[in-house]
Each structure stands twice: as C-alpha cells, then as structure tokens.
mmCIF file as gemmi writes it, N, C-alpha and C atoms, coordinates in Angstrom:
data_model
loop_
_atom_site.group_PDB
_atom_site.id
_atom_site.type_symbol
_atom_site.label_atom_id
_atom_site.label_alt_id
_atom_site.label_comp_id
_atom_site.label_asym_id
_atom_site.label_entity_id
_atom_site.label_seq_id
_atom_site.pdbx_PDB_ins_code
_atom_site.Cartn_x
_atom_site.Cartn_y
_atom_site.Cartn_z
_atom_site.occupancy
_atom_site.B_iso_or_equiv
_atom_site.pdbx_formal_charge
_atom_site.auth_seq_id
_atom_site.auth_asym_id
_atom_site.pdbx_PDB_model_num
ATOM 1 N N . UNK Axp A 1 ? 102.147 113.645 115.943 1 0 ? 1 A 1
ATOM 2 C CA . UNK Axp A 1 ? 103.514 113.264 115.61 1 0 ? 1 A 1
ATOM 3 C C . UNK Axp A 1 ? 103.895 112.051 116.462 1 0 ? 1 A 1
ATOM 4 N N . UNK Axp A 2 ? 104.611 110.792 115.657 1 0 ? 2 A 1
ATOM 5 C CA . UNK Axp A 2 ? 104.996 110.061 116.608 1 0 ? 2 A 1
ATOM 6 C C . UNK Axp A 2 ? 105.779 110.196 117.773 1 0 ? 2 A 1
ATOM 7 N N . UNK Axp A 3 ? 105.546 109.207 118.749 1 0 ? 3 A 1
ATOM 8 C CA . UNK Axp A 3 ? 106.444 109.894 119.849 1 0 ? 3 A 1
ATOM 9 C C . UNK Axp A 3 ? 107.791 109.745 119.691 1 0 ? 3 A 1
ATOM 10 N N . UNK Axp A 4 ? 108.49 108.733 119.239 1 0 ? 4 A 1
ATOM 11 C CA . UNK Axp A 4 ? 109.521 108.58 118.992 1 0 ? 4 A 1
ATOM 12 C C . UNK Axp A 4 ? 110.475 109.692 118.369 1 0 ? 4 A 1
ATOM 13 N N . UNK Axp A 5 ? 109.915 110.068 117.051 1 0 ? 5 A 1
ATOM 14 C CA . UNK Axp A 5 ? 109.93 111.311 116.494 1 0 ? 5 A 1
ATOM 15 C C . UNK Axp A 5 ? 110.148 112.233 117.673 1 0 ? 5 A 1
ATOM 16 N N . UNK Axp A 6 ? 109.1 112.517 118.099 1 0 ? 6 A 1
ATOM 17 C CA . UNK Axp A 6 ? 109.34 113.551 118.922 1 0 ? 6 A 1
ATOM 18 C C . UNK Axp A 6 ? 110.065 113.817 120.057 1 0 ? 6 A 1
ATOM 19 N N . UNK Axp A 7 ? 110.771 112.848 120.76 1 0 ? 7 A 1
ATOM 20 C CA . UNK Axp A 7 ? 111.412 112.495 121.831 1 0 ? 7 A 1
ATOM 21 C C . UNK Axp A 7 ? 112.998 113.124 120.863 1 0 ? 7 A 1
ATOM 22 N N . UNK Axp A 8 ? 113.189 112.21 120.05 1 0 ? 8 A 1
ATOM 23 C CA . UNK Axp A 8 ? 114.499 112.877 118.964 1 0 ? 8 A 1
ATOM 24 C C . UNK Axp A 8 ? 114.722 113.815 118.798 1 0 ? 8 A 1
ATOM 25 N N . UNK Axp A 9 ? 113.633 114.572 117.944 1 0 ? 9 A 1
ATOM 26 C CA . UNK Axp A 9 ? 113.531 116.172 117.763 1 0 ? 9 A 1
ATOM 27 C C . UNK Axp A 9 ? 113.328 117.01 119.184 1 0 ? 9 A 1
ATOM 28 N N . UNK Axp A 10 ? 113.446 116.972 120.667 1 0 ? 10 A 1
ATOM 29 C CA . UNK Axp A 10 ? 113.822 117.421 121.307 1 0 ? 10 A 1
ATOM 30 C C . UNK Axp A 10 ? 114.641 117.137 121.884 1 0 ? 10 A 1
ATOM 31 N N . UNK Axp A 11 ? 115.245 116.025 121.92 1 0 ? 11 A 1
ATOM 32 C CA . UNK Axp A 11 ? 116.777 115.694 122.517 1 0 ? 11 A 1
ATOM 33 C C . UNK Axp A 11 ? 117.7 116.869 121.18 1 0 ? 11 A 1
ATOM 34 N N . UNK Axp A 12 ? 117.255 116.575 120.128 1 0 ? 12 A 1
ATOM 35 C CA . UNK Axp A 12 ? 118.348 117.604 119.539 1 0 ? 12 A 1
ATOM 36 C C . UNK Axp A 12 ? 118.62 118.717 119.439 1 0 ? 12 A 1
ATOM 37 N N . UNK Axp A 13 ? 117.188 118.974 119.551 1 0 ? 13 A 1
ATOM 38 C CA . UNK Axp A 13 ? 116.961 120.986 120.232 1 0 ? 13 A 1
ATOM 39 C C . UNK Axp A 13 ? 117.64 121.12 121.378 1 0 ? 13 A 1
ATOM 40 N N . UNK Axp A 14 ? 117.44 120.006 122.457 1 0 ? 14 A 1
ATOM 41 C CA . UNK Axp A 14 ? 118.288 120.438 123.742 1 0 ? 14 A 1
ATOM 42 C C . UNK Axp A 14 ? 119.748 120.688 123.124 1 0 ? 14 A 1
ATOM 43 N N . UNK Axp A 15 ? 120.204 119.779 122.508 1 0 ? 15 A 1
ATOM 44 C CA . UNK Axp A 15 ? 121.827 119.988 122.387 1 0 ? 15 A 1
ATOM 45 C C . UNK Axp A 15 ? 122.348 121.316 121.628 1 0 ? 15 A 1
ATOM 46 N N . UNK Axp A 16 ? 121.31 121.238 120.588 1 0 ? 16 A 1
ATOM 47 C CA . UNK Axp A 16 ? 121.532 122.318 119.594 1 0 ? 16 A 1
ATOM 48 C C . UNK Axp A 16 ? 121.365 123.567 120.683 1 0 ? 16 A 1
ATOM 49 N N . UNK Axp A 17 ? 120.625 124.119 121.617 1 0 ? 17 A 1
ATOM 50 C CA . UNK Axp A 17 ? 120.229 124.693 122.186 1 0 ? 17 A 1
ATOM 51 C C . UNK Axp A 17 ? 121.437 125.168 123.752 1 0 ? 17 A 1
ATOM 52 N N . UNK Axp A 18 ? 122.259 124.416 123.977 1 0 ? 18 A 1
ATOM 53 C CA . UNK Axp A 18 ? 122.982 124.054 124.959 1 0 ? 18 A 1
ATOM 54 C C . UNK Axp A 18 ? 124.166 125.348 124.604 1 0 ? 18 A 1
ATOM 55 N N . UNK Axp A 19 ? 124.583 126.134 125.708 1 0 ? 19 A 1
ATOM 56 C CA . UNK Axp A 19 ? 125.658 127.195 125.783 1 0 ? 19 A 1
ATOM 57 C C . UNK Axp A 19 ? 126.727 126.665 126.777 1 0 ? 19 A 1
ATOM 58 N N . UNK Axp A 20 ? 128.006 126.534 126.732 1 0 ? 20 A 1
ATOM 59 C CA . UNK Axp A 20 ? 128.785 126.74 125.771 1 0 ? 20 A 1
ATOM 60 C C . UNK Axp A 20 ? 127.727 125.53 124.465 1 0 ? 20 A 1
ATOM 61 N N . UNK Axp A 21 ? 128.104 125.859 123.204 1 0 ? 21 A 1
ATOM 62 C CA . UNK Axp A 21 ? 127.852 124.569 122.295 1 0 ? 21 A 1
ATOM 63 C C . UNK Axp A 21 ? 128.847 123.868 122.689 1 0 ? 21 A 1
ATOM 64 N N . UNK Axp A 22 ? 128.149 122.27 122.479 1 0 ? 22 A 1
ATOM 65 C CA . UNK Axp A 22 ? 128.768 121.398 122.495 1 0 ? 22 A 1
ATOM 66 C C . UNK Axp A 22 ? 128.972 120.089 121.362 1 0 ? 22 A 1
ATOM 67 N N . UNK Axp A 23 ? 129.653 120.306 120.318 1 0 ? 23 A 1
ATOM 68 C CA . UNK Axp A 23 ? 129.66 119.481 119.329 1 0 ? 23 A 1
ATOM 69 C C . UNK Axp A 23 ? 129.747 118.27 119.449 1 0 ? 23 A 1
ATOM 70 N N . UNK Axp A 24 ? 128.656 118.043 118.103 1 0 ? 24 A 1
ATOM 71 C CA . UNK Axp A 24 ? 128.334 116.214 118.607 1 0 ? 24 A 1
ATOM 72 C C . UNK Axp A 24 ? 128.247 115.587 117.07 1 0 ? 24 A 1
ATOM 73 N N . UNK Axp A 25 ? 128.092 114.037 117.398 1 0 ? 25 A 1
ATOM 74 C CA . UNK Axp A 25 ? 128.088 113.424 116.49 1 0 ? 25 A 1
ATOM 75 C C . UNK Axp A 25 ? 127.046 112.781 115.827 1 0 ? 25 A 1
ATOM 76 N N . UNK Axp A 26 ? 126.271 112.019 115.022 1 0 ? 26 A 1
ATOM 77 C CA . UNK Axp A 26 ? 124.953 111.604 114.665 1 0 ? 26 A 1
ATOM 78 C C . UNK Axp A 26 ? 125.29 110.058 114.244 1 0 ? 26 A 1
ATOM 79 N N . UNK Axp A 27 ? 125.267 109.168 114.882 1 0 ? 27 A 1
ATOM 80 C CA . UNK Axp A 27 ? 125.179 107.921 113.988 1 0 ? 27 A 1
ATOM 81 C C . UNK Axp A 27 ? 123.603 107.049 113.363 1 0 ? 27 A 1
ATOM 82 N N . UNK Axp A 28 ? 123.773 107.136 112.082 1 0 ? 28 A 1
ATOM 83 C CA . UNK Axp A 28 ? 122.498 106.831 111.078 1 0 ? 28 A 1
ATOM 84 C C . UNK Axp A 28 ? 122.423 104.953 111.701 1 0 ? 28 A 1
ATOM 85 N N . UNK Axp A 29 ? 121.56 104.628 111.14 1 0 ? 29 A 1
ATOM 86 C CA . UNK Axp A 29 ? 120.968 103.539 111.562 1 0 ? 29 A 1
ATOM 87 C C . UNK Axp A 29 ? 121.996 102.707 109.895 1 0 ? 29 A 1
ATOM 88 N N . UNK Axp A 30 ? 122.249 103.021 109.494 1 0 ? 30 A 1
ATOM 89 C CA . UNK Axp A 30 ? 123.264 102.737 108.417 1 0 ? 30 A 1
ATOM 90 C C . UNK Axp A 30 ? 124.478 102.631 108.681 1 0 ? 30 A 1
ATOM 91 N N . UNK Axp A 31 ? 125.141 103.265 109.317 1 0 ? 31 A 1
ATOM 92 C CA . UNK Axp A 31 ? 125.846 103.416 109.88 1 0 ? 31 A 1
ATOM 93 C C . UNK Axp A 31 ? 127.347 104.168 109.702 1 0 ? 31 A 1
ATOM 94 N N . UNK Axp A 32 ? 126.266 105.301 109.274 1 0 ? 32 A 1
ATOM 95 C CA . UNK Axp A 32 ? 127.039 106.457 108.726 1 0 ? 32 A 1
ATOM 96 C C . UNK Axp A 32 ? 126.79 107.521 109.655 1 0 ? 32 A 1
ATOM 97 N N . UNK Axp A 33 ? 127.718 108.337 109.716 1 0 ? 33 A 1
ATOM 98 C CA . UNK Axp A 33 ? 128.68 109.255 110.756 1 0 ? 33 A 1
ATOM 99 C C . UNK Axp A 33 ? 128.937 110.527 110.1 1 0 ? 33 A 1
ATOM 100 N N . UNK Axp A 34 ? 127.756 111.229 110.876 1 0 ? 34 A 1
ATOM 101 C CA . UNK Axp A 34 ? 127.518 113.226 110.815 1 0 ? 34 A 1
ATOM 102 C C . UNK Axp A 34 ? 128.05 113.6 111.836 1 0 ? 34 A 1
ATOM 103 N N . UNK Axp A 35 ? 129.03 114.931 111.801 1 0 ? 35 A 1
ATOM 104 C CA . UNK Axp A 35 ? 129.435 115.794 112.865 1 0 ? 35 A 1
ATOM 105 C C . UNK Axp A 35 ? 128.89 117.363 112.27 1 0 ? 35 A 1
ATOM 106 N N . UNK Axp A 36 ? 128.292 117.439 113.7 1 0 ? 36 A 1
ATOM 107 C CA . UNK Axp A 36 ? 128.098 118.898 113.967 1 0 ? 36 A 1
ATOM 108 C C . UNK Axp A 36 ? 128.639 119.333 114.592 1 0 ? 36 A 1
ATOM 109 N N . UNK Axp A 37 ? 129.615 120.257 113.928 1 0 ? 37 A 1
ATOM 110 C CA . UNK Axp A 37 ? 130.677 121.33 114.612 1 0 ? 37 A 1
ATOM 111 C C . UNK Axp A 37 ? 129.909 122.225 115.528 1 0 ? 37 A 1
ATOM 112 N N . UNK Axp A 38 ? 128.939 123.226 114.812 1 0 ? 38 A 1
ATOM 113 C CA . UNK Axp A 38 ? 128.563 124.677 115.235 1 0 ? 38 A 1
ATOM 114 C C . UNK Axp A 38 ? 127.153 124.228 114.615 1 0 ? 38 A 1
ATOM 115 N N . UNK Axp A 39 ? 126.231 124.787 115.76 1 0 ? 39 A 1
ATOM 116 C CA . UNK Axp A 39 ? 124.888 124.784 115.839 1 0 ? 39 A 1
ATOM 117 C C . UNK Axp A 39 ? 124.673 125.249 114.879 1 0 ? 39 A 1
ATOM 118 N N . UNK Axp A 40 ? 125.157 126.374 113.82 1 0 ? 40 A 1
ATOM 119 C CA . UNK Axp A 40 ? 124.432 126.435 112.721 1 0 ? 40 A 1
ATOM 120 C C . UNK Axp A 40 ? 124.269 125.561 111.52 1 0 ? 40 A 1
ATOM 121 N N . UNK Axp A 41 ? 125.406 124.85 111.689 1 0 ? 41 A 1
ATOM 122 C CA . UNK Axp A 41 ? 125.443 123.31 110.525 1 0 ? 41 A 1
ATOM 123 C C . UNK Axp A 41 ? 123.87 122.548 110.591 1 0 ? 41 A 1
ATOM 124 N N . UNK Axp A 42 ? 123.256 122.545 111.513 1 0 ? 42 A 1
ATOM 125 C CA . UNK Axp A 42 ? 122.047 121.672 111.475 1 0 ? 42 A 1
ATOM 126 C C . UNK Axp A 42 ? 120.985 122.587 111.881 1 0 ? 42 A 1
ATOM 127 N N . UNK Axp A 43 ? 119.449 121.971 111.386 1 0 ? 43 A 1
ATOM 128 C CA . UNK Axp A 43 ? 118.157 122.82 111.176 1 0 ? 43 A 1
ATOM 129 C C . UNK Axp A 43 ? 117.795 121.419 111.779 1 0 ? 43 A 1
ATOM 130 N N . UNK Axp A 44 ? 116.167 121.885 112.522 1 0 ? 44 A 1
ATOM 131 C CA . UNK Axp A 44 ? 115.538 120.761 112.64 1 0 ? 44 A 1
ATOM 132 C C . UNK Axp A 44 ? 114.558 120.887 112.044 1 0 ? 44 A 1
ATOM 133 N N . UNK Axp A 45 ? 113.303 120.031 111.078 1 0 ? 45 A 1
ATOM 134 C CA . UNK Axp A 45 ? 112.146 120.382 110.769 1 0 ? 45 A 1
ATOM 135 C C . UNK Axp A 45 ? 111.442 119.062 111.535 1 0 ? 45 A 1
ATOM 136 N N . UNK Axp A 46 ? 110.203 118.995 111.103 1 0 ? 46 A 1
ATOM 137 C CA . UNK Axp A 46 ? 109.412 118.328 111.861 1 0 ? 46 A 1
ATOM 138 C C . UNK Axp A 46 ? 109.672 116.767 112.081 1 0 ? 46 A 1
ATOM 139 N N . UNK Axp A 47 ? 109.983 116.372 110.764 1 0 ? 47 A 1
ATOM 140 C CA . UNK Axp A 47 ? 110.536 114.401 110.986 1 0 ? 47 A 1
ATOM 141 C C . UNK Axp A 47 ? 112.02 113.988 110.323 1 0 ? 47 A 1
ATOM 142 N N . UNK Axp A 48 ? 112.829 115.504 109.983 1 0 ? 48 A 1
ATOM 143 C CA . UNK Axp A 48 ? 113.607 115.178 109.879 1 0 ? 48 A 1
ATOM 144 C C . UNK Axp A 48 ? 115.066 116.248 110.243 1 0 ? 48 A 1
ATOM 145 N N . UNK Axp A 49 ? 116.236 116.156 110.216 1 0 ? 49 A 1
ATOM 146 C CA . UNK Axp A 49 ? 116.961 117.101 110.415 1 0 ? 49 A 1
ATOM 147 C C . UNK Axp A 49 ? 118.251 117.62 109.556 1 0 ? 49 A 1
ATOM 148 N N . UNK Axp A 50 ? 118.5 118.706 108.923 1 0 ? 50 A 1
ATOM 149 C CA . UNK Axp A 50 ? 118.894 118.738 107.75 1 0 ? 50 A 1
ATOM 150 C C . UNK Axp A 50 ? 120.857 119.108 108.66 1 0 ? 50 A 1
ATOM 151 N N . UNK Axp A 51 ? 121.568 118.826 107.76 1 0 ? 51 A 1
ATOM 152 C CA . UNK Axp A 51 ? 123.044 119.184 108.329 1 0 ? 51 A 1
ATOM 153 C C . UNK Axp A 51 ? 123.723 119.565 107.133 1 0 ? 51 A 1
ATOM 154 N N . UNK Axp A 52 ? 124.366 120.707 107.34 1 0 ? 52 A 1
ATOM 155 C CA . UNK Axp A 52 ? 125.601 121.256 106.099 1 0 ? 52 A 1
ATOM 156 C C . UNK Axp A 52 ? 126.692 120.989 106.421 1 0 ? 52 A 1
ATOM 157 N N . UNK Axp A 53 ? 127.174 119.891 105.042 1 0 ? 53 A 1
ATOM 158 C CA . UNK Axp A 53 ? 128.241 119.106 105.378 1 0 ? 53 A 1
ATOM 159 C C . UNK Axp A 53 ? 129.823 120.19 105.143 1 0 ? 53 A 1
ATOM 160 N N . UNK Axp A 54 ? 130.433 120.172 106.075 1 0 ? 54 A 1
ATOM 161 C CA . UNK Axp A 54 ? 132.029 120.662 105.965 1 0 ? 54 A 1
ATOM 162 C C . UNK Axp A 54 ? 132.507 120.555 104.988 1 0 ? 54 A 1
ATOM 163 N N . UNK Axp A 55 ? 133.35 121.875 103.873 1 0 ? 55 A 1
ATOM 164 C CA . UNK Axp A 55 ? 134.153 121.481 103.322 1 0 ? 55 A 1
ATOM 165 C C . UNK Axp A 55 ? 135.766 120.903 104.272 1 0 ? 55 A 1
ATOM 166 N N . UNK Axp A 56 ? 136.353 121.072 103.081 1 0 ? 56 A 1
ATOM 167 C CA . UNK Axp A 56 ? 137.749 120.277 103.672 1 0 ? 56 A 1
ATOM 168 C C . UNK Axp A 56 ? 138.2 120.773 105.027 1 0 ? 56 A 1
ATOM 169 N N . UNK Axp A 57 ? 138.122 122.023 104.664 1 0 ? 57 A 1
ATOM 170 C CA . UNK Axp A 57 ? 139.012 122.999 105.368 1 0 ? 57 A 1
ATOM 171 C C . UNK Axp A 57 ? 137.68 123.426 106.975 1 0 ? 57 A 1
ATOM 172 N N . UNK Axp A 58 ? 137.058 122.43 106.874 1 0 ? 58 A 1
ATOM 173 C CA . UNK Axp A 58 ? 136.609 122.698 108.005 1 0 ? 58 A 1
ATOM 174 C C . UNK Axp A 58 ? 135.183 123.852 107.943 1 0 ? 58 A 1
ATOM 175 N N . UNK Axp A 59 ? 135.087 125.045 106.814 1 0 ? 59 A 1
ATOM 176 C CA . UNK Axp A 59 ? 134.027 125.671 106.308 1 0 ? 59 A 1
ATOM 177 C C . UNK Axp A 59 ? 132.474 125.105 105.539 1 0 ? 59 A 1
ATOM 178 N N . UNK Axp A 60 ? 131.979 125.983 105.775 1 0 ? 60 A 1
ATOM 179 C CA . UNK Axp A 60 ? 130.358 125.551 105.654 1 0 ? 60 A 1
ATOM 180 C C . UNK Axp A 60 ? 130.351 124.982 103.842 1 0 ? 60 A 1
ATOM 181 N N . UNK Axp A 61 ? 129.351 124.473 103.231 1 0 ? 61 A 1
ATOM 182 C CA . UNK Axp A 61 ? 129.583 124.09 101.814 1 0 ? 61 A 1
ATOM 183 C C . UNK Axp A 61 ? 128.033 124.108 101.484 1 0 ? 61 A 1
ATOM 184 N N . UNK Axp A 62 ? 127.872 124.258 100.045 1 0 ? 62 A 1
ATOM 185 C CA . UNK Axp A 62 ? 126.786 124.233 99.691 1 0 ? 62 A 1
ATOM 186 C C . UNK Axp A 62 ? 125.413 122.717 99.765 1 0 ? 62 A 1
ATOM 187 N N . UNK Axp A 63 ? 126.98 121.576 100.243 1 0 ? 63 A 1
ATOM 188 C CA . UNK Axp A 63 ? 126.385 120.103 100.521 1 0 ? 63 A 1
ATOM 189 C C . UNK Axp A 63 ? 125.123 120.482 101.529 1 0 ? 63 A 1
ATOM 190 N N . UNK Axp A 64 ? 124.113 119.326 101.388 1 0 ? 64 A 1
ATOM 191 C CA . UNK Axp A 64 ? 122.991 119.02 102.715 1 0 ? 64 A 1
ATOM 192 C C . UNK Axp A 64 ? 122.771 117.695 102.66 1 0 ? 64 A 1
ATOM 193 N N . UNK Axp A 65 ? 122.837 117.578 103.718 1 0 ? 65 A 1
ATOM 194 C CA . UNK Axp A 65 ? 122.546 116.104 103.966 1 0 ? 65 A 1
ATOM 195 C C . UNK Axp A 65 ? 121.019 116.004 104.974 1 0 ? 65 A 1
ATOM 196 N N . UNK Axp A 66 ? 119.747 115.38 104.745 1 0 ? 66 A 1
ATOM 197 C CA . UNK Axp A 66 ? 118.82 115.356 105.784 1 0 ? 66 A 1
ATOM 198 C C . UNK Axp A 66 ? 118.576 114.407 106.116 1 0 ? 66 A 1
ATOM 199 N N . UNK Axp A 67 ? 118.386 114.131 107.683 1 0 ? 67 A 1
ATOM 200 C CA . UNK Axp A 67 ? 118.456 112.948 108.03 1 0 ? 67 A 1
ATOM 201 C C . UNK Axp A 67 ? 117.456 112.538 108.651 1 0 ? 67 A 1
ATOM 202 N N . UNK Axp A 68 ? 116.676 111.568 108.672 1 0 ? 68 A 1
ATOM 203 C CA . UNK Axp A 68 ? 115.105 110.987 109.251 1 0 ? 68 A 1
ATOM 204 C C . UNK Axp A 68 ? 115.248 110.564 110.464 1 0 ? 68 A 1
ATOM 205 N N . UNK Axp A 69 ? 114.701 111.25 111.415 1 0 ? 69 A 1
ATOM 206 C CA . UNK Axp A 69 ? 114.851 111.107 113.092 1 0 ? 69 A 1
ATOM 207 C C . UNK Axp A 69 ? 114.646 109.046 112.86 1 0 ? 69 A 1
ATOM 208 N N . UNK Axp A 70 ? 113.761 108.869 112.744 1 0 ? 70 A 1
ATOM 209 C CA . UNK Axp A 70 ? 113.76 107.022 112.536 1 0 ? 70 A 1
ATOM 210 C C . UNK Axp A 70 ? 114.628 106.56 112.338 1 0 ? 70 A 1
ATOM 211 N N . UNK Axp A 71 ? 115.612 107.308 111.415 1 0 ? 71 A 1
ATOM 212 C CA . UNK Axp A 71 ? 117.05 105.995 111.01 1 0 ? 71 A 1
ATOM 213 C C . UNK Axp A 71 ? 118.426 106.846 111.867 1 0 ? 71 A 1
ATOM 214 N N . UNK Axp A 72 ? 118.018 107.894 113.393 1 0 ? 72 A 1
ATOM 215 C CA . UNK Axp A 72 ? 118.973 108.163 113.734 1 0 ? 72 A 1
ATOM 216 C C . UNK Axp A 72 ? 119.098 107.17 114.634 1 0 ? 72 A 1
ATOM 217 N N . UNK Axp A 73 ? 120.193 106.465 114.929 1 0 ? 73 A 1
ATOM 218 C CA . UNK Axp A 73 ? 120.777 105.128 116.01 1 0 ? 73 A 1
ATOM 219 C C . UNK Axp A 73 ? 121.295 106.053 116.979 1 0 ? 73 A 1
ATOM 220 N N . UNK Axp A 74 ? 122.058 107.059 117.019 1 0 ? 74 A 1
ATOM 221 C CA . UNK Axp A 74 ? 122.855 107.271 118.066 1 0 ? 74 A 1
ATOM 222 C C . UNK Axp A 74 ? 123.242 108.374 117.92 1 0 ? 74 A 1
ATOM 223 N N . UNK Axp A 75 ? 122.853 109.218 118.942 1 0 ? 75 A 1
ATOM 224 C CA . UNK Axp A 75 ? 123.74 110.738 119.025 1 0 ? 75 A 1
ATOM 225 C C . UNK Axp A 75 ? 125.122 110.441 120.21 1 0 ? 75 A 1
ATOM 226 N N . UNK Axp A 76 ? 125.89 111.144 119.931 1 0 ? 76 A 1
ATOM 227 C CA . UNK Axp A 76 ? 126.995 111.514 120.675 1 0 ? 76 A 1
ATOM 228 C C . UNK Axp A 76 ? 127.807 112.576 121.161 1 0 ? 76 A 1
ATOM 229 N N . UNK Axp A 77 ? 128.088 113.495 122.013 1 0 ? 77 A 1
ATOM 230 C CA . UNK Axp A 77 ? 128.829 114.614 121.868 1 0 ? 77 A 1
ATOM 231 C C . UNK Axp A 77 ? 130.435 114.446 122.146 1 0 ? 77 A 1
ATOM 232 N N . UNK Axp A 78 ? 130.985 115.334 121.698 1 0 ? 78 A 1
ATOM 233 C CA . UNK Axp A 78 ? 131.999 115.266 120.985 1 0 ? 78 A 1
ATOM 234 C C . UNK Axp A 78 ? 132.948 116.096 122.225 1 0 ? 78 A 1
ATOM 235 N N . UNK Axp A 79 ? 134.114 115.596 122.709 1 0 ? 79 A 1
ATOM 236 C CA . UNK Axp A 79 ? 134.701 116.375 123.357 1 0 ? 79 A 1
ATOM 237 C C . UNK Axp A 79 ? 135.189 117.746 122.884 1 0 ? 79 A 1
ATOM 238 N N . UNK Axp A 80 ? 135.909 118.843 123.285 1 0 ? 80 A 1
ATOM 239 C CA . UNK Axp A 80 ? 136.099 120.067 122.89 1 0 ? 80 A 1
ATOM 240 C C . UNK Axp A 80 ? 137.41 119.319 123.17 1 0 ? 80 A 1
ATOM 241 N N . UNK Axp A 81 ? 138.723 120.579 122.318 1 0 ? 81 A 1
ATOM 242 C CA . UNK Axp A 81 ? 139.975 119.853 121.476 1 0 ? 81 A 1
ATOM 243 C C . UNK Axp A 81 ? 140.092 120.952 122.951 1 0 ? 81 A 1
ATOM 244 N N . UNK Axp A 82 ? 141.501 120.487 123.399 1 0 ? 82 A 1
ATOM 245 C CA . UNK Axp A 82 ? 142.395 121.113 124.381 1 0 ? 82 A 1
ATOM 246 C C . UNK Axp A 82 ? 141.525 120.76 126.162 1 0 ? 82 A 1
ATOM 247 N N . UNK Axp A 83 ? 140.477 120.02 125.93 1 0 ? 83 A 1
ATOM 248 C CA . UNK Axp A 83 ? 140.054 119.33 127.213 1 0 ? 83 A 1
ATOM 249 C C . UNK Axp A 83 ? 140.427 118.404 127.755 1 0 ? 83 A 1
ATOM 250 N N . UNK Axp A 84 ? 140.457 117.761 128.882 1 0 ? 84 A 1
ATOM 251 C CA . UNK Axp A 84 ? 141.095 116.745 129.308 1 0 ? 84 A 1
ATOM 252 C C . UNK Axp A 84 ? 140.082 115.905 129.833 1 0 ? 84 A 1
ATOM 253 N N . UNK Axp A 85 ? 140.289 114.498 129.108 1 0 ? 85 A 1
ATOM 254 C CA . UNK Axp A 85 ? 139.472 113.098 128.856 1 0 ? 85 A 1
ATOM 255 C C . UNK Axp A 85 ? 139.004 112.712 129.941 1 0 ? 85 A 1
C-alpha cells in the first residue's frame, strides 16, 4: 500500500478512534467540505473512506459519499459547541 495512503488511513483511525470523540472536518482536494459528527458516520476501507451524509435535521441518511485518501487536502477537527475558543 502506498505510503501516503497509509499515513491517511491511520491519521483517521487515530481520530475516529479518539474518546471523548472529537468531530472533524475533511477538506477534498476539490474543495469540498465533509463533516463528521459521530464516529459512526465514517468507515475506513483500504484506499478509501466512506461517510454518511446528514440529513437536515442533523440524522443519519441513506446518502454515501466515499472519499479517496489521495484527493483528501485537509483534515480538521471541529470544536465541541458550548467550549470556549
């Protein structure tokens, strides 16, 4: 597996993996913008990582979006609401 690849796919296991969770963001090399609320929204498989997109109301939806560790630009985590900046 490339390394690159693989450096990705364990930076995201760490996060996904991280107690309290800590919700984060995904920016595509496109420059389009995934949030993962709750560790269960996203799966990782081997070169790529799949995310279930939110309905409105904030609930899980039958949407998937998968995304190719290569065209991820930028992870981010996401502050928790009622924390201070």
């Amino acid at each position: 597996m490339d390394s690159i690849i693989q450096m990705t796919l364990e930076a995201i296991r760490e996060i996904l993996n991280r107690r309290p969770f800590e919700p984060f963001r995904v920016t595509m090399s496109s420059g389009t913008v995934f949030e993962v609320r709750h560790p269960e929204m996203a799966a990782l498989a081997k070169s790529r990582m799949m995310v279930v997109l939110p309905e409105a109301d904030g609930g899980p939806s039958e949407r998937v979006e998968y995304l190719s560790y290569l065209h991820i630009a930028h992870i981010q985590t996401l502050e928790h609401s009622g924390q201070a900046a």
